[in-house]
TORMILO-468060 format. One record per residue: x, y, z of N, C-alpha, C in turn; chain. Coordinates in pm, whole numbers. Layout:
% residues N
VOGU | X | Y | Z | X | Y | Z | X | Y | Z | A
...
This chain:
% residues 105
VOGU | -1787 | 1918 | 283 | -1679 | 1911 | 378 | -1551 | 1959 | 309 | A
VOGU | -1453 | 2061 | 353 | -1403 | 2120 | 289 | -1258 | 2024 | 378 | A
VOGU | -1157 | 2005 | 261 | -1032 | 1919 | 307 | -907 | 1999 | 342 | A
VOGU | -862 | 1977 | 449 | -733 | 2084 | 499 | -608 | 2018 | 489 | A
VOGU | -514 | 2092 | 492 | -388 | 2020 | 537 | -390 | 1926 | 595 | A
VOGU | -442 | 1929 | 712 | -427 | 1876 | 825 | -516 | 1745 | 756 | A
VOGU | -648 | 1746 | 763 | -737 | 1600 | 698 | -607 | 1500 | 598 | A
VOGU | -524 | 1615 | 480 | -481 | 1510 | 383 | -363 | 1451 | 442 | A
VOGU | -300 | 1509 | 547 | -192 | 1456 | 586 | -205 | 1368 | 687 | A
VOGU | -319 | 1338 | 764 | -364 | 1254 | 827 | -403 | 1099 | 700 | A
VOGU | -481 | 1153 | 640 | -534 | 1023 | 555 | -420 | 974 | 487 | A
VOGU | -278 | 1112 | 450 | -147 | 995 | 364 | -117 | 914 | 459 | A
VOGU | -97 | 959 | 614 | -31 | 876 | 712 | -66 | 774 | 739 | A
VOGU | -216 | 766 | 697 | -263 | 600 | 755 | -228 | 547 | 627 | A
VOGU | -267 | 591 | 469 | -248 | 533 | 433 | -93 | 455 | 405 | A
VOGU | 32 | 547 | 414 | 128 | 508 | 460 | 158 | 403 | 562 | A
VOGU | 91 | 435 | 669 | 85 | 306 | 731 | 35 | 154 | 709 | A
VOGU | -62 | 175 | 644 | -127 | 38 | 558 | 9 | 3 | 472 | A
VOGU | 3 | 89 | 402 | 148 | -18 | 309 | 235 | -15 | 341 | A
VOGU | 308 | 50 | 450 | 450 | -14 | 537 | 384 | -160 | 640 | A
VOGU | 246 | -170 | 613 | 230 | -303 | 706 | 189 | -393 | 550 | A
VOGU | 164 | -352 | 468 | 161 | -437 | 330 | 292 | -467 | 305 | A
VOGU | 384 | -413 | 354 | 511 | -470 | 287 | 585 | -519 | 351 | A
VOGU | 550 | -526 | 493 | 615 | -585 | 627 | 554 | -741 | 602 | A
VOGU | 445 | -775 | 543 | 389 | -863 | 536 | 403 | -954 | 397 | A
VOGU | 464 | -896 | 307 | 491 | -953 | 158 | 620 | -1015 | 208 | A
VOGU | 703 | -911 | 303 | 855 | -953 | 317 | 815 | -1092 | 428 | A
VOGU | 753 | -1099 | 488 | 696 | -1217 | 593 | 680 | -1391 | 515 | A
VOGU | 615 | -1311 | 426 | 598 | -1406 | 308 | 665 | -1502 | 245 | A
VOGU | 766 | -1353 | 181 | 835 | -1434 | 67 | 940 | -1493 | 200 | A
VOGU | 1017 | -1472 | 259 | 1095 | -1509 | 389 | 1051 | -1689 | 395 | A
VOGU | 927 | -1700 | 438 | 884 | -1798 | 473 | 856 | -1871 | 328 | A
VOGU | 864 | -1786 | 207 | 827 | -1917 | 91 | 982 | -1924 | 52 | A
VOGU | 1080 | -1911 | 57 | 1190 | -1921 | 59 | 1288 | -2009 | 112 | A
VOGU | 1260 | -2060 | 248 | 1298 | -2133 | 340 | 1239 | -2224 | 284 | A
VOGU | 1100 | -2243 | 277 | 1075 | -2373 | 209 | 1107 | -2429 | 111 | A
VOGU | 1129 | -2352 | 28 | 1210 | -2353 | -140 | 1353 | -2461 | -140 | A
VOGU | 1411 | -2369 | 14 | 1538 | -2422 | 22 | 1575 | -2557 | 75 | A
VOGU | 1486 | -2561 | 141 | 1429 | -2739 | 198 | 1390 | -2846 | 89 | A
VOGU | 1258 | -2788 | 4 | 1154 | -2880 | -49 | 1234 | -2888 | -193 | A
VOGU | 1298 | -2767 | -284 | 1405 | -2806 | -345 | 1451 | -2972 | -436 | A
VOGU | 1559 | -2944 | -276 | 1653 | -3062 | -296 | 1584 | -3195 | -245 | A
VOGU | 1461 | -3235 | -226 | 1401 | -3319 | -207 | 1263 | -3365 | -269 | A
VOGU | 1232 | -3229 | -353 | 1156 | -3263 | -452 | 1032 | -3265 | -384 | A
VOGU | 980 | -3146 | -307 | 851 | -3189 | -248 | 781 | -3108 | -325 | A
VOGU | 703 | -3178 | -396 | 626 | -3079 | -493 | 481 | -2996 | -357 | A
VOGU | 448 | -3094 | -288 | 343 | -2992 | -197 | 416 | -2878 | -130 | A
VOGU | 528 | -2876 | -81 | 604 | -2765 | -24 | 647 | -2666 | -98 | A
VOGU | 656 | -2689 | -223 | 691 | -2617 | -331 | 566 | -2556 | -396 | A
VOGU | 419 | -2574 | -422 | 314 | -2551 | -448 | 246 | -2420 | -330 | A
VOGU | 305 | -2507 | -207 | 281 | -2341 | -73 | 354 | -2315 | -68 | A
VOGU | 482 | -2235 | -135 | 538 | -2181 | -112 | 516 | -2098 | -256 | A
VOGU | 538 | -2141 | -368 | 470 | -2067 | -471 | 308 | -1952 | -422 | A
VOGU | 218 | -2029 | -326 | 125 | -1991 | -330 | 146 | -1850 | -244 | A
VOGU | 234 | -1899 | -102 | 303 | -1767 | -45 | 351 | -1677 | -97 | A
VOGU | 434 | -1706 | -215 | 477 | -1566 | -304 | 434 | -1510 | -391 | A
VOGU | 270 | -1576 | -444 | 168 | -1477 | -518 | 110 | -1390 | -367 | A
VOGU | 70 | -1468 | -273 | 42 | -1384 | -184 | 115 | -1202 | -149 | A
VOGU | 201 | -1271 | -152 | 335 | -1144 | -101 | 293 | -989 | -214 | A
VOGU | 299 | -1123 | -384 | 314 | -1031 | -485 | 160 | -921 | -481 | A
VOGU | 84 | -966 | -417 | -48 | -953 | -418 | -74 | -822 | -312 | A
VOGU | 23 | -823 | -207 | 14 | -782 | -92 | 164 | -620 | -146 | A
VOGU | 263 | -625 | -183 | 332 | -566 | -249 | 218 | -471 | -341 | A
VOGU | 197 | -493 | -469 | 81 | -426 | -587 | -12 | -371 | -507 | A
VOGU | -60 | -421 | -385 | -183 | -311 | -276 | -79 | -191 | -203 | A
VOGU | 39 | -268 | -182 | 112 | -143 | -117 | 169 | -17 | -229 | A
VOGU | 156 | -34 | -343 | 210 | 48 | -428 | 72 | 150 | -445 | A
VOGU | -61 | 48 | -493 | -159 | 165 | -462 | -141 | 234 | -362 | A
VOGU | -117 | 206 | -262 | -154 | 287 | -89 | -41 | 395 | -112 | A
VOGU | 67 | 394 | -165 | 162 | 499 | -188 | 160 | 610 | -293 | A
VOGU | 88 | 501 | -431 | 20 | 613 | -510 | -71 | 718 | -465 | A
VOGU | -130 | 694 | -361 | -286 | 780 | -277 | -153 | 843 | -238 | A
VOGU | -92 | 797 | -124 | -3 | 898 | -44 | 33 | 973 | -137 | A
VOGU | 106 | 971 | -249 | 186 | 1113 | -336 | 70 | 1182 | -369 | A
VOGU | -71 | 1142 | -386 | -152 | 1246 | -471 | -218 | 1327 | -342 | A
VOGU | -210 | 1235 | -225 | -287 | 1302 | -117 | -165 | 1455 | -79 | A
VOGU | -37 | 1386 | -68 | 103 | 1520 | -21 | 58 | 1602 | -140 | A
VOGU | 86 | 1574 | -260 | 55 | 1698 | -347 | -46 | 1784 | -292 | A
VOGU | -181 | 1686 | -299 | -274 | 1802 | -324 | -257 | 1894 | -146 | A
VOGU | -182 | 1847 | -73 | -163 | 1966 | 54 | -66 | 2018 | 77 | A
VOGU | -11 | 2031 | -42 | 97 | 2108 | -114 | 22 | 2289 | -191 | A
VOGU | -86 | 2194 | -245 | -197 | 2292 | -366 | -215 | 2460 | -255 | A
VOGU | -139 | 2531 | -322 | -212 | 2675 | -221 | -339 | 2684 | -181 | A
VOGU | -396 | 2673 | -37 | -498 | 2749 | -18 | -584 | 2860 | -112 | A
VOGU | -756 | 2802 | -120 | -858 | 2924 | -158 | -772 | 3045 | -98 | A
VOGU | -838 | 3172 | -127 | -838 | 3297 | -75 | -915 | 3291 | 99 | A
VOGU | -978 | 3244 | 94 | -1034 | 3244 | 214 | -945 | 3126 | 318 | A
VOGU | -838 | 3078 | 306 | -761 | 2999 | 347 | -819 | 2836 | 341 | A
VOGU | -916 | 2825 | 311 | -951 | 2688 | 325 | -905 | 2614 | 184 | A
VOGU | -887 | 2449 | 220 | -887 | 2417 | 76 | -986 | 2379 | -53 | A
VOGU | -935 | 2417 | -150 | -1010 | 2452 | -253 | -1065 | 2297 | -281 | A
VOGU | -1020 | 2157 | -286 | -1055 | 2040 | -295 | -1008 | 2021 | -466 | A
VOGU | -946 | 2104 | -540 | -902 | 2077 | -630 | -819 | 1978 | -672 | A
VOGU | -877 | 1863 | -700 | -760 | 1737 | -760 | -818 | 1648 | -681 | A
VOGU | -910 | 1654 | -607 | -947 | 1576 | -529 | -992 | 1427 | -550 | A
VOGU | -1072 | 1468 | -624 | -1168 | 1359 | -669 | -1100 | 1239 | -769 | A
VOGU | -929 | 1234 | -790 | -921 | 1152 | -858 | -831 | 1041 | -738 | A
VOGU | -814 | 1125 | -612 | -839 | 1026 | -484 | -938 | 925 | -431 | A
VOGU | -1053 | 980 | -431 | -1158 | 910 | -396 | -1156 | 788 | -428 | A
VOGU | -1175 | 711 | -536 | -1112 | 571 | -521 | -1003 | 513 | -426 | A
VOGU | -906 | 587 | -392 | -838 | 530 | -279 | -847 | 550 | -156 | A
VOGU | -965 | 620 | -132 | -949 | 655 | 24 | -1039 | 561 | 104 | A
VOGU | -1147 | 499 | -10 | -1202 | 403 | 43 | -1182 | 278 | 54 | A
VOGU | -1066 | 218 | -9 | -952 | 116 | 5 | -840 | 106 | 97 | A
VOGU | -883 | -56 | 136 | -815 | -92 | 291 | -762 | -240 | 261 | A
């Protein structure tokens, strides 16, 4: 299967989209472990303080997946950047050090 413009700029877009919803969701996070912070705090609730810690490994967890998903996006724009074979199709050159990310969701 030979990869076109068109295929890699489709697959950055979703993957773009995955990590603008990975990071819509870290910010959801930390938001909500924050508020609790600011509550449980000054009252010393160590359980409120334990989920809210746990919310912001979450976030951090959810952030580090969105940085992969953006790493794919720059290597996916490059490579449909890469000039066209002679025969106009693409050559798939560089490809394969994508493949690990395209099957990650």
């Amino acid at each position: 299967m030979a990869l076109t413009q068109e295929s890699l700029t489709r697959a950055a877009r979703r993957k773009a989209q995955l990590a603008q919803y990975k990071v819509q969701s870290a910010e959801e996070q930390l938001e909500s472990a924050n508020s609790t912070l600011r509550e449980a705090i000054p009252r010393k609730d160590v359980d409120a303080i334990t989920q809210a810690a746990e919310r912001t490994a979450v976030a951090e967890i959810e952030v580090r997946q969105a940085a992969h998903e953006l790493e794919a996006v720059t290597e996916l724009l490059d490579d449909a950047k890469v000039p066209s074979a002679a025969n106009g199709a693409a050559s798939g050159e560089g490809v394969r050090s994508l493949l690990p990310f395209l099957g990650k969701r």
